[in-house]
PDB file of N, CA, C and O in Angstrom:
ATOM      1  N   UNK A   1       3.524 -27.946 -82.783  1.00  0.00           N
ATOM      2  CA  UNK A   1       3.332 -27.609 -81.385  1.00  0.00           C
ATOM      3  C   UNK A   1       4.588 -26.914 -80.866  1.00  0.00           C
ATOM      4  O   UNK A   1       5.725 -27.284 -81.160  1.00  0.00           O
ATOM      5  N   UNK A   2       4.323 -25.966 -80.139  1.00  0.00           N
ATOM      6  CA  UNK A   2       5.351 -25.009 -79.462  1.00  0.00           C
ATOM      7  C   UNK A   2       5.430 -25.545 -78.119  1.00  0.00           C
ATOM      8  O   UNK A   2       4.605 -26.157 -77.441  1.00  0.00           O
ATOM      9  N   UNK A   3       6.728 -25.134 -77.874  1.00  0.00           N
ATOM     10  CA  UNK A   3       7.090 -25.030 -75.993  1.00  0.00           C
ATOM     11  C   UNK A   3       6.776 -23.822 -75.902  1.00  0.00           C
ATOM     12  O   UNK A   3       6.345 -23.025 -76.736  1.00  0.00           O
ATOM     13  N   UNK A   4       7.191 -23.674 -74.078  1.00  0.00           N
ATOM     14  CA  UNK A   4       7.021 -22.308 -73.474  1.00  0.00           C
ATOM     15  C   UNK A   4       7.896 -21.153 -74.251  1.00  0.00           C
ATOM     16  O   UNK A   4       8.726 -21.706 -74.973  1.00  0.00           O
ATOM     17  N   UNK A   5       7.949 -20.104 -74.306  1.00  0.00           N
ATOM     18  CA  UNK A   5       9.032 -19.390 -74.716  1.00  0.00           C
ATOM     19  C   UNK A   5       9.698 -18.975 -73.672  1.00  0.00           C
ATOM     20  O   UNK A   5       9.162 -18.679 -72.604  1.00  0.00           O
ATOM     21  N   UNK A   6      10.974 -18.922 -73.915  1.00  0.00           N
ATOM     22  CA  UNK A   6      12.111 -19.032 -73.410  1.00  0.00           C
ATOM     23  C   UNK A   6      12.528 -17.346 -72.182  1.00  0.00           C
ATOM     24  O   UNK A   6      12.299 -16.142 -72.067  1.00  0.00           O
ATOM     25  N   UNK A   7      12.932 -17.989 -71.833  1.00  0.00           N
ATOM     26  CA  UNK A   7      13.540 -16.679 -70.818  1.00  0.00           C
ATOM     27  C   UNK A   7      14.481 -16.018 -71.289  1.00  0.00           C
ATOM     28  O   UNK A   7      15.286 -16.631 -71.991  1.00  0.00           O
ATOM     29  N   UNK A   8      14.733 -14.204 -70.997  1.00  0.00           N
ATOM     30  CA  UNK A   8      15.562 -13.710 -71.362  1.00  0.00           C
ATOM     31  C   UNK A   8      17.300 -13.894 -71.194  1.00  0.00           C
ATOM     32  O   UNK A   8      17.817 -13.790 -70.082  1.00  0.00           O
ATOM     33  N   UNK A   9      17.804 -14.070 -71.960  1.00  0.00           N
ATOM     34  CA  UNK A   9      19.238 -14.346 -71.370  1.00  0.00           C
ATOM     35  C   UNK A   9      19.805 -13.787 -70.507  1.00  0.00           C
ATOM     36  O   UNK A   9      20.624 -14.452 -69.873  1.00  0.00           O
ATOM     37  N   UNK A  10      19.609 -12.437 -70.164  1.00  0.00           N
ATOM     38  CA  UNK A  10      20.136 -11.839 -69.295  1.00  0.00           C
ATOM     39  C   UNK A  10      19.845 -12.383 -68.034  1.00  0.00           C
ATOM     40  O   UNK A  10      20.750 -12.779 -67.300  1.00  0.00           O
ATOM     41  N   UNK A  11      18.382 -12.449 -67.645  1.00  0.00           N
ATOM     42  CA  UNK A  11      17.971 -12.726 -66.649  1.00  0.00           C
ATOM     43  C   UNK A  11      18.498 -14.067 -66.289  1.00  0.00           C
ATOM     44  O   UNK A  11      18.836 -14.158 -65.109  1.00  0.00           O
ATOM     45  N   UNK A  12      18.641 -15.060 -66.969  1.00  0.00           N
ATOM     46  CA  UNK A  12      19.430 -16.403 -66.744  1.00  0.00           C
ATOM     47  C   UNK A  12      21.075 -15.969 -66.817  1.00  0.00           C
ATOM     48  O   UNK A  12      21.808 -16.955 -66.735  1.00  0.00           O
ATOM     49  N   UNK A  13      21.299 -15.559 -66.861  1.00  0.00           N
ATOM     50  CA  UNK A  13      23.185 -15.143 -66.943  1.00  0.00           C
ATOM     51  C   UNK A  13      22.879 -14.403 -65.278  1.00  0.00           C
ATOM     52  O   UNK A  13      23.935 -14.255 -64.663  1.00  0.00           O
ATOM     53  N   UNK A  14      21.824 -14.016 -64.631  1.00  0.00           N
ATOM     54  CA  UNK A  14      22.072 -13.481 -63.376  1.00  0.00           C
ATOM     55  C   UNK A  14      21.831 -14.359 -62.658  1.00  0.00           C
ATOM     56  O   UNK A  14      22.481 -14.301 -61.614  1.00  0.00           O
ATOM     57  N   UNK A  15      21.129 -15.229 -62.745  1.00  0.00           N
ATOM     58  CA  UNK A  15      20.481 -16.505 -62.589  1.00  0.00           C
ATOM     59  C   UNK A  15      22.482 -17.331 -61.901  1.00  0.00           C
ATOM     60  O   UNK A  15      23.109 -17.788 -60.945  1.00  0.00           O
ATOM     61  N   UNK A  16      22.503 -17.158 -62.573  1.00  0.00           N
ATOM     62  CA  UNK A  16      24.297 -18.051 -62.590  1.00  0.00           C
ATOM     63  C   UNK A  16      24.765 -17.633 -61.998  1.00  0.00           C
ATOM     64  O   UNK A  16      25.533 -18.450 -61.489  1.00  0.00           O
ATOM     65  N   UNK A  17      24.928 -16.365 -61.448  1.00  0.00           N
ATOM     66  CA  UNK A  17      25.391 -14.796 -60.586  1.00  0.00           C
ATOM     67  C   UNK A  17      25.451 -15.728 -59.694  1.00  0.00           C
ATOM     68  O   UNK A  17      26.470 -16.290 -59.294  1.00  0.00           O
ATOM     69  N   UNK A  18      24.351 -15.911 -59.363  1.00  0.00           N
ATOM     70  CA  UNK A  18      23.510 -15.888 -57.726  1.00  0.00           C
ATOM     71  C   UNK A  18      24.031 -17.216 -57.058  1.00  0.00           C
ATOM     72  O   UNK A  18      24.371 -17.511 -55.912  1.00  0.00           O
ATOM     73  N   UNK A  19      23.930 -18.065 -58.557  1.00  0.00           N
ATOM     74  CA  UNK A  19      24.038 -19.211 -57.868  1.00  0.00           C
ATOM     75  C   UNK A  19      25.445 -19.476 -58.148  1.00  0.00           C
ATOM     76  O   UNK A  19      25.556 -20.692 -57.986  1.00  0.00           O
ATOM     77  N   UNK A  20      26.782 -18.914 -58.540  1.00  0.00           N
ATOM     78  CA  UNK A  20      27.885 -18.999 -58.162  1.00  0.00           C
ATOM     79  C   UNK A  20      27.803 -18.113 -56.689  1.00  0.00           C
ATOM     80  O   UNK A  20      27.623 -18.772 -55.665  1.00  0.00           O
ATOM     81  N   UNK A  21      27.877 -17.272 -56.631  1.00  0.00           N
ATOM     82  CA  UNK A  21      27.394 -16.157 -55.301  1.00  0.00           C
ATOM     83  C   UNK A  21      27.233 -17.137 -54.100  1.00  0.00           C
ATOM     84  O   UNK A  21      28.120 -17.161 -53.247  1.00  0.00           O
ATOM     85  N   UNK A  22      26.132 -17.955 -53.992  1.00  0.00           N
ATOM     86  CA  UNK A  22      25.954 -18.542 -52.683  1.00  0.00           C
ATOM     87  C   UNK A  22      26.152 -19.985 -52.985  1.00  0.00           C
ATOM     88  O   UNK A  22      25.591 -20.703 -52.157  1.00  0.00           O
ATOM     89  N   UNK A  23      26.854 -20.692 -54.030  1.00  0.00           N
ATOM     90  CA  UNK A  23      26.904 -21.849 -54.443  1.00  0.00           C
ATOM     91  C   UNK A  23      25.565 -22.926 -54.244  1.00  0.00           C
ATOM     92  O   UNK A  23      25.493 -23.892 -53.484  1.00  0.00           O
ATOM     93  N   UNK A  24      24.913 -22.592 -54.855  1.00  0.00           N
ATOM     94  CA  UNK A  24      23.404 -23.521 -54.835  1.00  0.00           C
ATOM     95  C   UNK A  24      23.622 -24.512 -55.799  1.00  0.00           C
ATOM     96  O   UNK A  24      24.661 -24.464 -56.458  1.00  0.00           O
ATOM     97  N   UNK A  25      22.780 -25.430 -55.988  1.00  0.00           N
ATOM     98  CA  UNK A  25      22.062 -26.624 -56.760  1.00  0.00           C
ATOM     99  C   UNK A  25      21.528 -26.281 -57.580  1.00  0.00           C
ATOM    100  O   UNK A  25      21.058 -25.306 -56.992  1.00  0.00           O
ATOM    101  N   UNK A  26      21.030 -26.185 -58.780  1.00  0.00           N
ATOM    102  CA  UNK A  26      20.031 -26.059 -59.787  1.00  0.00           C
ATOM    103  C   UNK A  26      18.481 -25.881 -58.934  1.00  0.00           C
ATOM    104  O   UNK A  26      17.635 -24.993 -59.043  1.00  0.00           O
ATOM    105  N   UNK A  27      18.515 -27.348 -57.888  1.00  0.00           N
ATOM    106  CA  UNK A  27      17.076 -27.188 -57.736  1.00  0.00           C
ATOM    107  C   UNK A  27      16.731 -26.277 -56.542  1.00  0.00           C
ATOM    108  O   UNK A  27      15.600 -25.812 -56.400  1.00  0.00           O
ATOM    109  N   UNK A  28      17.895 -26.003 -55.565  1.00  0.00           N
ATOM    110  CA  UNK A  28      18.024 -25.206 -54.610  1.00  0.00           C
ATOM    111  C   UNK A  28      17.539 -23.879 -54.738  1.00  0.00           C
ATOM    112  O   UNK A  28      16.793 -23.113 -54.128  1.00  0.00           O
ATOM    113  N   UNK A  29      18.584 -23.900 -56.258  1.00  0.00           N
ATOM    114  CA  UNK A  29      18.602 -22.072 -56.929  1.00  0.00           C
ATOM    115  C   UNK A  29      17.141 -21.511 -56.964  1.00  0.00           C
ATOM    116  O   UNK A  29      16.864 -20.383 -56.556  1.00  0.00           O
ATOM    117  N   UNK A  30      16.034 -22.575 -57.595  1.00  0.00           N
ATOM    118  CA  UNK A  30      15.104 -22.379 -58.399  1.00  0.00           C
ATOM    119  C   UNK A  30      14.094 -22.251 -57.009  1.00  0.00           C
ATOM    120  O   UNK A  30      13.104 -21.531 -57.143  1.00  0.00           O
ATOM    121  N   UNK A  31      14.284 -22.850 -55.828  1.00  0.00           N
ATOM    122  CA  UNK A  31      13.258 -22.726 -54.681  1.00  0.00           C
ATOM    123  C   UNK A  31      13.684 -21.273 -54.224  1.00  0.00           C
ATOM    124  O   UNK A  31      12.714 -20.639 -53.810  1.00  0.00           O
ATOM    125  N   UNK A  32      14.662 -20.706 -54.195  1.00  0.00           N
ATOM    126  CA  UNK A  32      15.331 -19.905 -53.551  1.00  0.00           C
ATOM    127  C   UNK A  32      15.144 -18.308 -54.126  1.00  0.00           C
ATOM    128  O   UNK A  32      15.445 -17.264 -53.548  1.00  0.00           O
ATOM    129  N   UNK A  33      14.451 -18.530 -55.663  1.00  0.00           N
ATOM    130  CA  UNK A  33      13.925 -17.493 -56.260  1.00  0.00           C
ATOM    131  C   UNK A  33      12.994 -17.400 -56.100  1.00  0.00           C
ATOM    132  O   UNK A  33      12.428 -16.307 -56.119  1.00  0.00           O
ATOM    133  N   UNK A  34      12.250 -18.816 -55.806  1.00  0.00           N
ATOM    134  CA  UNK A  34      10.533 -18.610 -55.684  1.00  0.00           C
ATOM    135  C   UNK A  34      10.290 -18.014 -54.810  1.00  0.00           C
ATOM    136  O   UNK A  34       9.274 -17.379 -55.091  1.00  0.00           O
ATOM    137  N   UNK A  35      10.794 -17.669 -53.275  1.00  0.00           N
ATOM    138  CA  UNK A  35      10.733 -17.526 -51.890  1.00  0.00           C
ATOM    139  C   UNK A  35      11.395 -15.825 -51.675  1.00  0.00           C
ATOM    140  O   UNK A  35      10.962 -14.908 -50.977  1.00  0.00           O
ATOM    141  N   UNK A  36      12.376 -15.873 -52.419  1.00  0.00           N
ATOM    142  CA  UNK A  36      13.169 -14.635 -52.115  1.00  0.00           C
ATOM    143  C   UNK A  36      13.202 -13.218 -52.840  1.00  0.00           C
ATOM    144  O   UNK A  36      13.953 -12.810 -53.726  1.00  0.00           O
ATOM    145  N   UNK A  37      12.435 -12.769 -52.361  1.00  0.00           N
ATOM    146  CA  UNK A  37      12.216 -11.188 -53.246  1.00  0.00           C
ATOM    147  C   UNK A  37      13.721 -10.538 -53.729  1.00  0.00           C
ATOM    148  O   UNK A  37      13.860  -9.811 -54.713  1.00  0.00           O
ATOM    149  N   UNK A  38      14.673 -10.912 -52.927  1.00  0.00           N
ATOM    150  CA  UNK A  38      15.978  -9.844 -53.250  1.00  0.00           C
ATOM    151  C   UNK A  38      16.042 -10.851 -54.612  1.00  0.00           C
ATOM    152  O   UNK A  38      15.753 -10.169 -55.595  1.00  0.00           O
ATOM    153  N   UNK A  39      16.317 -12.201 -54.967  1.00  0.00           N
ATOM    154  CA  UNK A  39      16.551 -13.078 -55.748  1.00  0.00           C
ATOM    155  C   UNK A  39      16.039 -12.438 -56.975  1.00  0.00           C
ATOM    156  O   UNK A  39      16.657 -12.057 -57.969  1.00  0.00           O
ATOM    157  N   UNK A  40      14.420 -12.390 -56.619  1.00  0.00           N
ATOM    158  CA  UNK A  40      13.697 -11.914 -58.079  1.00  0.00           C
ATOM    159  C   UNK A  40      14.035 -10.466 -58.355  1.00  0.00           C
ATOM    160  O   UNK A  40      13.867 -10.016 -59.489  1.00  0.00           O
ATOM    161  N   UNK A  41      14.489  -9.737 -57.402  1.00  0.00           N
ATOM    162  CA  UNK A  41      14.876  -8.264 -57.936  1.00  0.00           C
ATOM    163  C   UNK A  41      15.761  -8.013 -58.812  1.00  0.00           C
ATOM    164  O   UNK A  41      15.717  -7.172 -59.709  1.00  0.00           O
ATOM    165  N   UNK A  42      17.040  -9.163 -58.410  1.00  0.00           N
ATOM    166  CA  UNK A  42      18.219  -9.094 -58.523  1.00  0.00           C
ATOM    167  C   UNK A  42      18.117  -9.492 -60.193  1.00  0.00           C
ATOM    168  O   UNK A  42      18.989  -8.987 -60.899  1.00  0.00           O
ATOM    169  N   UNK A  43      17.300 -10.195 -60.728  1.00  0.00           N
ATOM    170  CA  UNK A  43      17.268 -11.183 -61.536  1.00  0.00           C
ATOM    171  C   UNK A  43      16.009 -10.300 -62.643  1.00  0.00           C
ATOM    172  O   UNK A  43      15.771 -10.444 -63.842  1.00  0.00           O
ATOM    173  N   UNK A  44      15.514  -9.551 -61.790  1.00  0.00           N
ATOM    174  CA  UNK A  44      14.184  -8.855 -62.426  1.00  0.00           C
ATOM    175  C   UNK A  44      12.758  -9.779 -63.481  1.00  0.00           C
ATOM    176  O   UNK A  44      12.393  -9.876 -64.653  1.00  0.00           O
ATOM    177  N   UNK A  45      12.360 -10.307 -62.040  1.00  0.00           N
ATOM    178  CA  UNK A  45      11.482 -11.385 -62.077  1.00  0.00           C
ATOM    179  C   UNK A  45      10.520 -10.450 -61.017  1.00  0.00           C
ATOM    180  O   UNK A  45      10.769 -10.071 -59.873  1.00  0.00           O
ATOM    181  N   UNK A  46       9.427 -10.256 -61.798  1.00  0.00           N
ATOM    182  CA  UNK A  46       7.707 -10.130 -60.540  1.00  0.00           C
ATOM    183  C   UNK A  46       7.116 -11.286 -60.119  1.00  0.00           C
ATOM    184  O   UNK A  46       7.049 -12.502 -60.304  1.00  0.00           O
ATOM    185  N   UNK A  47       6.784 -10.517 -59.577  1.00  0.00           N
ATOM    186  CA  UNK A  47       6.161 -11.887 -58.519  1.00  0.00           C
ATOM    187  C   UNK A  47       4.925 -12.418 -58.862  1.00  0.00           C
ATOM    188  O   UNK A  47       4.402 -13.159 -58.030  1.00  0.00           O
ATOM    189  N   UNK A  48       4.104 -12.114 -60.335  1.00  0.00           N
ATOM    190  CA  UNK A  48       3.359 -12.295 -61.251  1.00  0.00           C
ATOM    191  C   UNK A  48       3.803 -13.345 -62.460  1.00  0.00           C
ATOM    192  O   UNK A  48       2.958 -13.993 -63.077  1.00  0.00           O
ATOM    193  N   UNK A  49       5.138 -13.431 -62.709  1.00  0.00           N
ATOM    194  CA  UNK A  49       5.834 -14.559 -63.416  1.00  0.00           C
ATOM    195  C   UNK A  49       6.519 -15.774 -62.928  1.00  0.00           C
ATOM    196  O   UNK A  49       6.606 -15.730 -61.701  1.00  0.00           O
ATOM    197  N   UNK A  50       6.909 -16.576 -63.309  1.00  0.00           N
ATOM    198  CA  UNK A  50       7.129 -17.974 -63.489  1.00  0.00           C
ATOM    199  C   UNK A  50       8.544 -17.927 -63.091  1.00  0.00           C
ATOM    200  O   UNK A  50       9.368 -17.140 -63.556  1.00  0.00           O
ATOM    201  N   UNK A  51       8.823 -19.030 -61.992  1.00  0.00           N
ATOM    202  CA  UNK A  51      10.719 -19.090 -62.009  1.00  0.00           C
ATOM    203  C   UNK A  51      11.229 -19.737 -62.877  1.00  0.00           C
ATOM    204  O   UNK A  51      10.546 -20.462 -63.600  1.00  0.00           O
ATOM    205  N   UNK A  52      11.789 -19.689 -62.932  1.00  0.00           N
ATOM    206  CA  UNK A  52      12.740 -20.678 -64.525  1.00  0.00           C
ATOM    207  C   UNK A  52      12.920 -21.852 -63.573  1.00  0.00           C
ATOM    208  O   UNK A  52      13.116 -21.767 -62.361  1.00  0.00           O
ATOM    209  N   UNK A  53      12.783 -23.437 -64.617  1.00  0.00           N
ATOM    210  CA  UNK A  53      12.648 -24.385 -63.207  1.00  0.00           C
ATOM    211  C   UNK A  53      14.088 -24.785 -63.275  1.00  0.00           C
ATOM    212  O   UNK A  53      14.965 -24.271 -63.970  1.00  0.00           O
ATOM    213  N   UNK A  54      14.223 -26.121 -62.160  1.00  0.00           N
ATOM    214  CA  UNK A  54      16.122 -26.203 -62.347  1.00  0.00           C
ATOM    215  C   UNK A  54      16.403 -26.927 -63.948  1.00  0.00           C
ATOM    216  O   UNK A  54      17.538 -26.872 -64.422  1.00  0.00           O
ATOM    217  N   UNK A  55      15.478 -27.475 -64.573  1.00  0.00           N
ATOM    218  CA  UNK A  55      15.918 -28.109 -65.449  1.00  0.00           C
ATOM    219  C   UNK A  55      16.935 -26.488 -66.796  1.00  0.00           C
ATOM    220  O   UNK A  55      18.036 -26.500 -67.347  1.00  0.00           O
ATOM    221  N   UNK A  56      15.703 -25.322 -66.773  1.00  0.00           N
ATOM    222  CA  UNK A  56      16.164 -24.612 -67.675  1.00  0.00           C
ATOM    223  C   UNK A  56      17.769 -24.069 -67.030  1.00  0.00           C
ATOM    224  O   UNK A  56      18.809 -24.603 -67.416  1.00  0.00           O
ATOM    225  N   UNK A  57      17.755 -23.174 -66.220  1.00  0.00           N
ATOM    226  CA  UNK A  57      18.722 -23.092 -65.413  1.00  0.00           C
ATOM    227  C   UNK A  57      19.965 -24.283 -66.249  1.00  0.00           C
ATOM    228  O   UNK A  57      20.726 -23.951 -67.158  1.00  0.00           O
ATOM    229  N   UNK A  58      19.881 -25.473 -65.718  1.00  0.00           N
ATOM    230  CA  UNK A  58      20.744 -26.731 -66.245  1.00  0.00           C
ATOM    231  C   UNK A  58      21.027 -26.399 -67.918  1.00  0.00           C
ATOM    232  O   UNK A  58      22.167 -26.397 -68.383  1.00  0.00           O
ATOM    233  N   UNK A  59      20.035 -26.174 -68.578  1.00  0.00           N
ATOM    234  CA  UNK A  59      20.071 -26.378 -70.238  1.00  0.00           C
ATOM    235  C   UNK A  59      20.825 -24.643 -70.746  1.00  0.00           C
ATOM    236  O   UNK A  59      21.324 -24.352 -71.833  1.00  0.00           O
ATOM    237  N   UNK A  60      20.672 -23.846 -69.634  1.00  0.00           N
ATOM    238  CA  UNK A  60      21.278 -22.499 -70.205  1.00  0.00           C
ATOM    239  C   UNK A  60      22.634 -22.691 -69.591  1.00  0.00           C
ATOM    240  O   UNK A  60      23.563 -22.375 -70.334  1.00  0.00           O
ATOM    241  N   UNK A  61      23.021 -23.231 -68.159  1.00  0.00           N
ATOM    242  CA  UNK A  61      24.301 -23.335 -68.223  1.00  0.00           C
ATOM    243  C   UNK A  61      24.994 -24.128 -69.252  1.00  0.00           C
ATOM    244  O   UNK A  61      26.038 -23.575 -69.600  1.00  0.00           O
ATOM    245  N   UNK A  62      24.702 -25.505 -69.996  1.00  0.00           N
ATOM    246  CA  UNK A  62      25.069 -26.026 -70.443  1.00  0.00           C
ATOM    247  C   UNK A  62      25.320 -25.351 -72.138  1.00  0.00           C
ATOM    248  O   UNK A  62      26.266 -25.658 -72.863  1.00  0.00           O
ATOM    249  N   UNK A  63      24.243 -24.413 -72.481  1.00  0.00           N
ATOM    250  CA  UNK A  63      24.320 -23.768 -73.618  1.00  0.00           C
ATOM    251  C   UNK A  63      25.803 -23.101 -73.395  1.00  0.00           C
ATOM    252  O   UNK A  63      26.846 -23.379 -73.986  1.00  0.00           O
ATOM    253  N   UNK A  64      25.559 -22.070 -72.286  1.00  0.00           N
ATOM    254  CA  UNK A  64      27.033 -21.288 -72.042  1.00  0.00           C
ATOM    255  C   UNK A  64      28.433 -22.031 -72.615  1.00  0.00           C
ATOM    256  O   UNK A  64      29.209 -21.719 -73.518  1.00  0.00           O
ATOM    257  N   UNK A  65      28.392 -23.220 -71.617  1.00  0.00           N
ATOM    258  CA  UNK A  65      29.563 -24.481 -71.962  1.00  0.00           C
ATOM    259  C   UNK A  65      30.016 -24.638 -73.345  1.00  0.00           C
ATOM    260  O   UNK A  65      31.195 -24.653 -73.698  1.00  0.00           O
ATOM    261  N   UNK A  66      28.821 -24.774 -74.225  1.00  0.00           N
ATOM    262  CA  UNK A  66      29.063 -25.114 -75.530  1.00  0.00           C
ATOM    263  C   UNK A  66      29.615 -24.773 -76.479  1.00  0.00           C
ATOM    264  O   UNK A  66      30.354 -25.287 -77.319  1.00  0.00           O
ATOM    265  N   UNK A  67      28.679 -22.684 -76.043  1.00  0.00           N
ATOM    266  CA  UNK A  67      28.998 -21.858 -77.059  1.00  0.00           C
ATOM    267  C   UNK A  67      30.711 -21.591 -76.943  1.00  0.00           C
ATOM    268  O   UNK A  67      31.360 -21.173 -77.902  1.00  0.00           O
ATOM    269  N   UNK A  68      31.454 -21.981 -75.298  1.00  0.00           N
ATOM    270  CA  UNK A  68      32.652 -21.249 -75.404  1.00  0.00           C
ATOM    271  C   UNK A  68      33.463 -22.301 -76.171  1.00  0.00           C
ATOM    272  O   UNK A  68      34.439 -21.845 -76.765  1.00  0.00           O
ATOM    273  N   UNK A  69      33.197 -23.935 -76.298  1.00  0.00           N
ATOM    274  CA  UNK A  69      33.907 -24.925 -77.410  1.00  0.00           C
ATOM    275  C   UNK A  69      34.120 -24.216 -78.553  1.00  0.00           C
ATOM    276  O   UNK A  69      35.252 -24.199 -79.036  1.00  0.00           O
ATOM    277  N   UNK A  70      33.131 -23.569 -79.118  1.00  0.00           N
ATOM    278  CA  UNK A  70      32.961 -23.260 -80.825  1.00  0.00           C
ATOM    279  C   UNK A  70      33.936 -22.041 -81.360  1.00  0.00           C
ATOM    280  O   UNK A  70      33.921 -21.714 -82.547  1.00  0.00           O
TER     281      UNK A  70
END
């Protein structure tokens, strides 16, 4: 059994932009894309796709963290 497939990195590395930018929450970030067209532009998300929820957001910052240990 598969999960969802994953979001592009880029688009989550802008994802981080935004939310260093206006200092949000994970779960803040993730309402704040759903609602905000500049958000999804910025991020290049239609308004036909899925927001990344706060948990992924959480698991790609934390990837970032990791990769810079190694």
């Amino acid at each position: 059994m598969r999960g969802a497939p994953s979001y592009p990195p880029l688009m989550m590395f802008r994802i981080l932009i935004l939310q260093a930018w206006y200092n949000l929450s994970d779960e803040v970030l993730e309402k704040q894309i759903a609602r905000d067209l500049m958000f999804r532009r910025f991020i290049n998300l239609s308004l036909s796709e899925n927001v990344p929820d706060h948990s992924s957001i959480w698991r790609f910052r934390q990837l970032l963290n990791t990769e810079q240990l190694l």
